[in-house]
N, C-alpha and C positions, 0 to 999 in steps of 0.2 A: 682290219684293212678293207674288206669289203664297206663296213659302215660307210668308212670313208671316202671311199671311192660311188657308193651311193650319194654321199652331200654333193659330189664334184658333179653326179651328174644331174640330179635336181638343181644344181646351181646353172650350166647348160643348158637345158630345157624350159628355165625360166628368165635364160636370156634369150630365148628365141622365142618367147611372149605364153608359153604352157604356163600351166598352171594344175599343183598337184591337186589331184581328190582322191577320197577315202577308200572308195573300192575300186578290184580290177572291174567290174560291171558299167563305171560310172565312166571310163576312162576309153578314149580317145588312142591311147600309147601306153600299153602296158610293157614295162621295162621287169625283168627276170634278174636279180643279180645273186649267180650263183657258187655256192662253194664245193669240193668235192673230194674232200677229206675221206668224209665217211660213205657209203653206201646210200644209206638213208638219204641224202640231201639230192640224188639220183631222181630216185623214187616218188619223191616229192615232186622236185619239180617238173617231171611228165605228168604226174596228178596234176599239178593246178594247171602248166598250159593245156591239157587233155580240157580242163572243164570248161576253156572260154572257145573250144575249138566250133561249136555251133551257135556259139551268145551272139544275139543281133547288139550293133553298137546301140548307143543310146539313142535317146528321140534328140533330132535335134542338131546329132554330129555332123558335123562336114565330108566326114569321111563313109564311105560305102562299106568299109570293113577296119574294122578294129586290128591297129598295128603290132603284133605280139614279138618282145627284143629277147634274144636272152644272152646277157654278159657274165663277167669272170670266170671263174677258174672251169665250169665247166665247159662255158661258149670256147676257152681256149683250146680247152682238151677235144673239144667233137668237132666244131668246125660246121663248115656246111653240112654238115651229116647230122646237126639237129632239122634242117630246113627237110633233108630229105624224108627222113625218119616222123617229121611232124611239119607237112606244108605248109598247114596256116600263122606259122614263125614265118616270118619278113624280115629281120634285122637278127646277123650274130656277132658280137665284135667280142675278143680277148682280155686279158689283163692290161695287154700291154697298148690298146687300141682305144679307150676309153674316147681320147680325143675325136676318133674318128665319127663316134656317135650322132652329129648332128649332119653329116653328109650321109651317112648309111639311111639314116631316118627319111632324109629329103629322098635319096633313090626308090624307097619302098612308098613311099605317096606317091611317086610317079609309074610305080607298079611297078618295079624291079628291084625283086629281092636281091638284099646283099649280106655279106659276111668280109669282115675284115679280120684277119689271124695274124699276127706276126711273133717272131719269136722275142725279138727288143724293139726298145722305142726308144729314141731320145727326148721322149717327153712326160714328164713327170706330171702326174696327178694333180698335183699341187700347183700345178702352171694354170688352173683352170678354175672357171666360174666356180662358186661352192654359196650351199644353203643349209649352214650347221644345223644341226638339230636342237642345241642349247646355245643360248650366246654366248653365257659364262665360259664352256668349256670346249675343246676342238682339240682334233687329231691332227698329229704334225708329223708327215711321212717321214724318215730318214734315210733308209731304205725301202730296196725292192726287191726281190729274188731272195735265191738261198743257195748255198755254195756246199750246203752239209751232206746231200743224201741221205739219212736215217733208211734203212732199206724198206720201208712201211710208208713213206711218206710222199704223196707224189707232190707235193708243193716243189721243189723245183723244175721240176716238169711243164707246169702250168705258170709258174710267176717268174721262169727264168734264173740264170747267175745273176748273180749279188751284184748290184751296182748303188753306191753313196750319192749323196748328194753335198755338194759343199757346205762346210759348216759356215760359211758367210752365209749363203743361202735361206739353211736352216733360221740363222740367229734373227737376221730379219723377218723371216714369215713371224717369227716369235717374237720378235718387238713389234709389230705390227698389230697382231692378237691379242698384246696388252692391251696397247693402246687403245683397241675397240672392246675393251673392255673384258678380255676371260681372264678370265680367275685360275684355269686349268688346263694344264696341255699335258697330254700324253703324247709322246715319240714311239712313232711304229715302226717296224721293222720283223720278219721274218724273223730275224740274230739281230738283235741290236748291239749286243758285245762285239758283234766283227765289226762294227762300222767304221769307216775309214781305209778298209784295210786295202781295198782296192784305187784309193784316190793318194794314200797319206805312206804305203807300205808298210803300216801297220797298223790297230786296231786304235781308232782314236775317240772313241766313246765320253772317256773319264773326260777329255779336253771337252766332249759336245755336251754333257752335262754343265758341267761348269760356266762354260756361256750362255745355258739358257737360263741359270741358276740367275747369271748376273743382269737378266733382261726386266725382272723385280716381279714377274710369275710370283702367284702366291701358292700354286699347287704343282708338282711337276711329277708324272709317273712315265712310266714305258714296258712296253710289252711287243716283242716277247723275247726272253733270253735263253740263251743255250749255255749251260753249265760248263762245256768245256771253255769257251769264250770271257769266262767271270773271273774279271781280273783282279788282285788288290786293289788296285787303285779306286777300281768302281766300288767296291765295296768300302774303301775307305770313305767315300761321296756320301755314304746312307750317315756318316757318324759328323759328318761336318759339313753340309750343304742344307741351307736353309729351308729351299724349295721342297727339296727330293721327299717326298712322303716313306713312310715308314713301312712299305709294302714291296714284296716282291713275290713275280709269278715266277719259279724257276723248274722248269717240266722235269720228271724225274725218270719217267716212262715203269720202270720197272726197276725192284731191287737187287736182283739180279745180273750179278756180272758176267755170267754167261748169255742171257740173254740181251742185255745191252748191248755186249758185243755182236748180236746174231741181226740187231737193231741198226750197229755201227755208229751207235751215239759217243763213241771215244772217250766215255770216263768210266771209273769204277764206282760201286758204290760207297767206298772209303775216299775217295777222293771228293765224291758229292756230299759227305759228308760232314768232309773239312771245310768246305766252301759255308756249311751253314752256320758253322761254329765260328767261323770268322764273321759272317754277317751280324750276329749273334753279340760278337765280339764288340762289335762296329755300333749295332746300333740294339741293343740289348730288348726292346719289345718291339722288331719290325714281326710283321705282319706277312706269315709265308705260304703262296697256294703253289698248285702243281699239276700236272697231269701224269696221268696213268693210263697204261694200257695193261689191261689182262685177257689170258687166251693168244696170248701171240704164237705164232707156227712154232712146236718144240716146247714150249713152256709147262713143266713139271707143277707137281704138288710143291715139292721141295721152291724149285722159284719161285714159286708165289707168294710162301709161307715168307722168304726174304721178304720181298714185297711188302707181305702185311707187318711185319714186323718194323721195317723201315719207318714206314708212314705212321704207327704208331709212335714210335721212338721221337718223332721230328715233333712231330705236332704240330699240322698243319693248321690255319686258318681255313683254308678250305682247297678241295681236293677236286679236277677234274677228271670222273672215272669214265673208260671207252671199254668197251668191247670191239679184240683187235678186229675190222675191217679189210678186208682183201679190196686193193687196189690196185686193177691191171695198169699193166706198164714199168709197178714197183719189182722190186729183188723180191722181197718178200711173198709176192705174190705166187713166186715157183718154189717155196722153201715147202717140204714136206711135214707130215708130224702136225695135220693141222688139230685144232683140241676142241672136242667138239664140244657143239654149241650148248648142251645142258651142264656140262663140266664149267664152261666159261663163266655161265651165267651165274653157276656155283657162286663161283670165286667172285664175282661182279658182286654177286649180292653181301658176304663175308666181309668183301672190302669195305663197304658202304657202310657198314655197321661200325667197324670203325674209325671210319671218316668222318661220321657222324659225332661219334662220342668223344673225338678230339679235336673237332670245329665246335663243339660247344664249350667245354674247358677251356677255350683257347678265349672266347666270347666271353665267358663266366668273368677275367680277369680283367676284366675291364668295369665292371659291376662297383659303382660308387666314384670312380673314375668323371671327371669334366673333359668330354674330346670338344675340340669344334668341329662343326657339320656342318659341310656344304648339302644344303636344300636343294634341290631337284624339282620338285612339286609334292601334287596329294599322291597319297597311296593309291594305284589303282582299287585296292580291296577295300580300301575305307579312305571315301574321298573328307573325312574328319582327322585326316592325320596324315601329317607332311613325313614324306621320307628322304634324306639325305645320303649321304658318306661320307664318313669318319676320315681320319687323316690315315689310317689302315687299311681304307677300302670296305670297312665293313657296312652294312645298311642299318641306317638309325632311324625309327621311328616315334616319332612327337606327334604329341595331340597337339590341334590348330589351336593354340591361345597365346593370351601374352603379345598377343600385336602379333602374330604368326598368319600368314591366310597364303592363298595361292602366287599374290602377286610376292612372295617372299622367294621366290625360287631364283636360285643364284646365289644366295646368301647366305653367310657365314656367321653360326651361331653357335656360342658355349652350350653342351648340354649334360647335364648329369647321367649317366647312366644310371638308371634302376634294376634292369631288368633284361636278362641275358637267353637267348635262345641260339637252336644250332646255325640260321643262316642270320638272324639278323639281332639288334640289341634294342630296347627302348629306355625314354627316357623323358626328363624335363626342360626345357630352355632356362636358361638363368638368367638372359636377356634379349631383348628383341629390339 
């Protein structure tokens, strides 16, 4: 979501005649867009706006002092108490205040800082200039907000109750997208399973697949779902929808149904269970990642050991693992029993081991396999080799031959696998 809401506002910015450069040093308007899940992303970003806090602008600028923004989930959460806490920030605006960016901007050239906060907007993201980062492929909001509480989780806090956006809506931005040419839409969403549920009185997902299906999108994924929210019907879409690729991120948090419940994630892990045996059912090699939290306030040897057992059992494609984070404001964050941090780390490390060893079995079975691979570009690590994604989501690496070079990126090629490792697969082109 942040990405996205990044392209909306480089697209902004470069209708008011800017124009992007590479470093914050070089820059005129340095824009912050921040998230604030973890701790870490805190920490960070007082480090980098700490480092421009004495940078003379560049030679040349128009400006007497370099404009420093900082938006999302944090700008939401502090408010003017990042300006306070760090003067030489000029501009704060929210999740839900995106639009307001280009008048906050104009107040701070005229030397009065501002900050825009609000709790909703009636203006969606998507209403607004944007400068994708690929042509091929683009994010397509669905929703906003989150209506779940997880008691660990402050995203609704900072991105608000869940609001939909019409599925007319939707289906046009997405015929539209074709038309200019992508090849790939992902649909975002907080809970993309609840969608509708506040416009339609009920969760109408499987209908908003289906008509993006029938827009003639050649790749169609979405992220992110919540397990309680995962209907038949959707999972029925993975075994008969042509678009829908064979991939799903579905968060697990933990195996643990004590802790789950301590989470307020409202499933068990028999029931998340069932859901995969049905996807399973549905579409027999899709392609499944997750998140995980360990070290959560109260969590046992015994919980964990669920845990590891789970994600073995599943066999994931690939696993996102956290160490739990304390987030004031959360429930979680008063819950006692915290597990300290060499024990966490433990269990952090445990996990990984094997995550590791059933994201590569999971890769292995694709070894002699012909997927098609959307191209991306070179490898950053070896500009001799284009890397793409598999209809799985997995990263496919090819040597540049065969008619293959950088202008090939966008494009959709047969490739043999050969060769299987834990995060990504290589291979041959069969044609170009």
């Amino acid at each position: 979501m942040n990405k996205h809401d990044s392209e909306r506002i480089i697209g902004m910015l470069e209708a008011l005649g800017c124009s992007e450069v590479a470093t914050p040093e070089q820059a005129d308007i340095v824009i912050f867009m921040t998230c604030c899940v973890r701790e870490s992303a805190d920490t960070r970003l007082f480090g980098h706006v700490m480092s421009l806090k004495d940078q003379p602008v560049r030679p040349g600028s128009p400006l007497d002092e370099r404009i420093i923004a900082i938006g999302g989930c944090i700008g939401q959460r502090d408010g003017e108490g990042l300006m306070e806490q760090m003067p030489h920030v000029k501009v704060v605006f929210g999740t839900n205040t995106i639009h307001a960016l280009p008048s906050l901007l104009q107040s701070a050239l005229e030397g009065d800082p501002a900050a825009d906060i609000q709790e909703q907007s009636t203006v969606f993201s998507t209403e607004l200039p944007t400068h994708r980062e690929q042509d091929w492929a683009a994010w397509l909001p669905i929703t906003v907000g989150c209506d779940n509480f997880c008691t660990y989780c402050i995203v609704p806090y900072v991105r608000g109750r869940e609001r939909s956006r019409a599925l007319e809506d939707v289906r046009t931005d997405a015929e539209r997208l074709v038309a200019q040419g992508v090849k790939e839409i992902t649909l975002l969403g907080q809970n993309v399973n609840s969608y509708g549920r506040d416009l339609y009185g009920k969760p109408a997902f499987a209908q908003m697949l289906d008509a993006i299906d029938n827009t003639g999108i050649e790749r169609l994924r979405f992220a992110t779902s919540h397990p309680k929210d995962l209907s038949p019907q959707v999972i029925e879409r993975f075994g008969s929808l042509r678009s829908l690729m064979p991939a799903l991120h579905l968060p697990v948090q933990s195996g643990s149904d004590r802790i789950l419940r301590a989470m307020n994630r409202r499933y068990t892990q028999e029931s998340y269970v069932s859901l995969i045996e049905a996807l399973r059912t549905s579409c027999p090699d899709i392609a499944l990642s997750t998140d995980v939290i360990v070290g959560f306030p109260g969590e046992t040897e015994e919980d964990f050991q669920q845990t590891l057992k789970l994600i073995d059992a599943i066999g994931y494609h690939q696993v996102f693992t956290f160490i739990y984070s304390k987030r004031a404001g959360t429930p979680a964050a008063t819950y006692p029993d915290e597990v300290p941090r060499p024990v966490a780390q433990d269990r952090f490390e445990r996990l990984l081991q094997v995550v590791e060893k059933r994201a590569l079995q999971a890769n292995e079975r694709d070894v002699g396999r012909v997927v098609d691979v959307l191209f991306e570009g070179p490898s950053k690590k070896d500009g001799s080799v284009m890397s793409g994604k598999s209809p799985k989501g997995q990263t496919v690496h090819v040597p540049m031959a065969h008619g293959l070079d950088a202008t090939s990126a966008g494009s959709i090629h047969p490739v043999r696998i050969s060769e299987a490792r834990t995060w990504y697969l290589t291979g041959q082109v069969l044609e170009a």
